[in-house]
C-alpha angles and dihedrals in degrees: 000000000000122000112254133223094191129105148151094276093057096050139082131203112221118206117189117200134184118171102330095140083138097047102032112076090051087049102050092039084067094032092070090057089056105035137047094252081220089060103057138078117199096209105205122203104204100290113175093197111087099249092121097053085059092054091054090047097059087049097257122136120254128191104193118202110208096239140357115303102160137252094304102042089056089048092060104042078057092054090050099049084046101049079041077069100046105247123145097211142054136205117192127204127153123221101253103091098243084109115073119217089205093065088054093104099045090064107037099042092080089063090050103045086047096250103109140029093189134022122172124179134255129195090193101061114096103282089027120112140166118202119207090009103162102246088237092059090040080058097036107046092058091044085057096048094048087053086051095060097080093059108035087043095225132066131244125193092213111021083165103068114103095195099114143154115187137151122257115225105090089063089068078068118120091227093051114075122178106158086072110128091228086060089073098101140033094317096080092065090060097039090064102042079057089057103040087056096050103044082062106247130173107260133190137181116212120181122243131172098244090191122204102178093099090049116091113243080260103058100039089105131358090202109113124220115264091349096057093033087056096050084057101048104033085068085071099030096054085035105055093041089054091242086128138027 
C-alpha cells in the first residue's frame, strides 16, 4: 500500500440539490456529524423550494445556479468551487437522504490511507443493501453493470451508484474533459468513471445501504425512463466509438 498524502483537511464534500425541501434537513442535521461543515459546498440547481436557503441557514455553502442544468452540471460546479479551495478529493453525495453520512468514511478512507484513487459505492456487494429499492431497479441496475463490462474492461457490481470519492488530478488530463455541455446531466457521472477506469486509477468498490423507504413513490428517482437511461449509456457509447472526447 502507497503512502498517501490525502486527509480530511484536503478534501471537500460536494452535495448537489435540486428541490429536496422535504429530505434535506434530515440530511444535513446527520451530515455535520460526519463531515467537517468547512469542508462542504451544498451546489444548488435552481431549486424554487426553499430548500437552499435552509442550507444557508444551518452555515453550510452554497453555490446557487440560476436555473436547472442538470446533475452534472451541479458536480462540477462542486469539483470547481473544491479544487478553488485547494483539495486534492472529493466526496459526492446528493440532499436527498439516499445517501447516508454515516457511510462517508467507508468510502473515502481508502483515498486517504493510498489505496485507492477512486472508490464508488455498491449496494450489491456483500454488506451492501438498498431498502425500498423498486424490484425493477434491483433487476435492472445489475443487468446494466454486467453490459458495461466489455467497455470499461473491468467489471463493477453497481455502476449506478453515484456515491463516489476520487482524486482529482486525472481530471487536469487532456483527454479528460469535463467542462463539455453535453456533460449537464447524467451523463458526467459516467464520462468519468470512463475515465477513471481507463487512466488507469486505482479503483476500489466499497458497499453502502443506499436506503429509498422515507422517499414518496414519486421521489424515489428523478431518471426518467429512455431519456435518462440514454444520458447514462451514450458517455461509454460515444466514447468508446471515438464520436466524443
Amino acid at each position: 500500500m502507497s503512502q498517501s498524502v490525502h486527509s480530511i483537511s484536503n478534501g471537500y464534500l460536494v452535495v448537489t440539490n435540486y428541490n429536496q425541501s422535504g429530505e434535506i434537513a434530515g440530511f444535513l442535521a446527520r451530515c455535520r456529524n460526519y463531515f467537517p461543515i468547512e469542508r462542504t459546498v451544498i451546489v444548488d440547481d435552481g431549486s424554487t423550494d426553499g430548500s437552499p436557503e435552509y442550507a444557508e441557514q444551518q452555515g453550510y455553502r452554497v453555490v446557487r445556479h440560476a436555473k436547472n442544468s442538470g446533475t452534472g452540471s451541479a458536480i462540477r460546479t462542486g469539483i470547481r468551487y473544491a479544487q478553488s479551495q485547494g483539495c486534492s478529493w472529493v466526496i459526492l453525495s446528493s440532499s436527498n437522504g439516499k445517501i447516508r453520512p454515516e457511510d462517508f468514511q467507508t468510502v473515502y478512507s481508502p483515498i486517504l490511507s493510498g489505496e485507492a484513487d477512486y472508490v464508488t459505492g455498491s449496494r450489491f456487494l456483500p454488506g451492501g443493501k438498498s431498502p425500498g429499492l423498486t424490484p425493477f431497479r434491483r433487476i435492472a441496475i445489475p443487468i446494466f453493470s454486467f453490459l458495461t463490462f466489455p467497455v470499461l474492461g473491468r467489471w463493477f457490481s453497481d455502476i449506478t451508484c453515484g456515491f463516489r470519492a476520487y482524486t482529482l488530478d486525472f481530471l487536469s488530463n487532456p483527454k479528460c474533459n469535463i467542462d463539455q455541455e453535453w456533460l449537464n446531466r447524467y451523463e458526467f457521472e459516467y464520462y468519468v468513471h470512463y475515465w477513471a477506469c481507463y487512466l488507469g486509477l486505482r479503483i476500489k468498490e466499497v458497499p453502502v445501504t443506499i436506503p429509498y423507504t422515507h422517499l414518496a413513490k414519486g421521489r424515489k428517482s428523478k431518471i426518467r425512463p429512455l431519456v435518462g437511461w440514454w444520458s447514462m449509456i451514450r458517455p461509454f457509447v460515444y466514447l468508446r466509438l471515438g464520436l466524443r472526447s
